[in-house]
C-alpha positions in Angstrom: -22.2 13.0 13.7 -24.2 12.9 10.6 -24.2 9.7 8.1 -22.0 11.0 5.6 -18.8 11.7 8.4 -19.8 8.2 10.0 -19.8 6.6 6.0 -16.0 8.3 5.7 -15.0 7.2 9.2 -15.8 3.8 8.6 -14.3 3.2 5.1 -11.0 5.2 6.9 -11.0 2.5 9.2 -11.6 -0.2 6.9 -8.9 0.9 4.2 -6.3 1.5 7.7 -7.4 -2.2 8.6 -6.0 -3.3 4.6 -3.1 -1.2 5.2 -1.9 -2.5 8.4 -2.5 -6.3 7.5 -0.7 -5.4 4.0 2.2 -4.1 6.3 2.5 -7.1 7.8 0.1 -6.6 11.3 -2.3 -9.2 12.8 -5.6 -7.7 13.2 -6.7 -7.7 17.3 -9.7 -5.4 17.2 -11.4 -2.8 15.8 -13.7 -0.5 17.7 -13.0 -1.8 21.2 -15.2 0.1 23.7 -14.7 1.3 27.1 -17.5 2.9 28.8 -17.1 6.2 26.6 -14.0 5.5 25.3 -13.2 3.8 22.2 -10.0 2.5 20.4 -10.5 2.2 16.8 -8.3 -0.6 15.8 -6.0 -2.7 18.2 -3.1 -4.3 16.1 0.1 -6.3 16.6 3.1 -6.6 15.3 7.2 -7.6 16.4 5.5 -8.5 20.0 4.2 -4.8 20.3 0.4 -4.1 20.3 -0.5 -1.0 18.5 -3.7 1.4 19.6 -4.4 3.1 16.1 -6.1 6.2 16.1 -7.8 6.9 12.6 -8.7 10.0 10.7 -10.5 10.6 7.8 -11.3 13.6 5.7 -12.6 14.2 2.2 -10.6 17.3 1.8 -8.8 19.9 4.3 -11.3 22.5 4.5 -11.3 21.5 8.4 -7.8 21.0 8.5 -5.2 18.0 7.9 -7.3 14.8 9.4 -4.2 14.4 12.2 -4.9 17.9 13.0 -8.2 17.0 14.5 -6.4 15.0 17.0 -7.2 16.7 20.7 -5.8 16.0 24.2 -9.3 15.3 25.1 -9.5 12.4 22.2 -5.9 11.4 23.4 -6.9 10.7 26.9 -9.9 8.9 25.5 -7.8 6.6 23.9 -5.3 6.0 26.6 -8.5 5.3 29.2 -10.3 2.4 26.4 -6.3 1.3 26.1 -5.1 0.9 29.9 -8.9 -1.1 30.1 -7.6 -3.2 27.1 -4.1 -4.0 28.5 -6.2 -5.3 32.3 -8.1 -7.7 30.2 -5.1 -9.0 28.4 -2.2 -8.7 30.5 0.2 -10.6 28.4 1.0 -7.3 26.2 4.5 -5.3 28.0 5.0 -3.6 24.9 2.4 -0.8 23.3 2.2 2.1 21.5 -0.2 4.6 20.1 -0.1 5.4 16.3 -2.4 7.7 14.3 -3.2 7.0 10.8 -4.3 10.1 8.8 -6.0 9.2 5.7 -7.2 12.0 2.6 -9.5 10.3 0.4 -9.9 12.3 -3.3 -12.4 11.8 -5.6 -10.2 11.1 -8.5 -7.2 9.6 -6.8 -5.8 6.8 -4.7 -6.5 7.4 -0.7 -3.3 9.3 0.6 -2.1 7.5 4.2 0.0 9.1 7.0 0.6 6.9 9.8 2.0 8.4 12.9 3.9 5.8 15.0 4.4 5.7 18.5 3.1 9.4 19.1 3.4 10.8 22.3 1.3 12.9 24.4 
């Protein structure tokens, strides 16, 4: 991954993380590792934790950010997840959301979160 799609990802993640607390989550983790796999933000809210998938693009020359979204990614998230939920074994209720973010030059970042996709 060059610097400038690592730059987007992480400003994605940081504007989802704003989002999410303005909408009225608490904040569990971001960028929790397992082995290869990686969740990029863990987030509660109404007693269900929430594994947020987050995509970024500048423009959709590659496609719509949620587009990028593969079964092999998906599997990848539910491996770091089920590792997640055997360390903290008090969560019954989950789900797995996907926020799609298009950031513009000359205008406010459009959002698109996905709730409880399935896969």
């Amino acid at each position: 991954m060059n610097l400038g799609n690592k730059n987007t990802g992480n400003k994605g993640e940081d504007l989802t993380t704003n989002w999410l607390i303005e909408k009225g989550f608490e904040i569990i983790a971001r960028n929790y590792r397992f082995k290869h796999s990686e969740v990029d933000i863990i987030a509660s809210k109404n007693n269900i934790l929430h594994f947020v998938e987050v995509k970024t693009r500048t423009n959709a020359a590659f496609g719509l950010p949620e587009e990028s979204i593969d079964e092999k990614k998906m599997n990848a998230l539910k491996k770091a997840a089920s590792a997640f939920i055997e360390e903290n074994e008090q969560w019954k209720n989950i789900q797995f959301d996907v926020m799609a973010i298009t950031l513009s030059k000359n205008s406010e970042p459009e959002f698109f979160f996905i709730e409880d996709v399935f896969f």
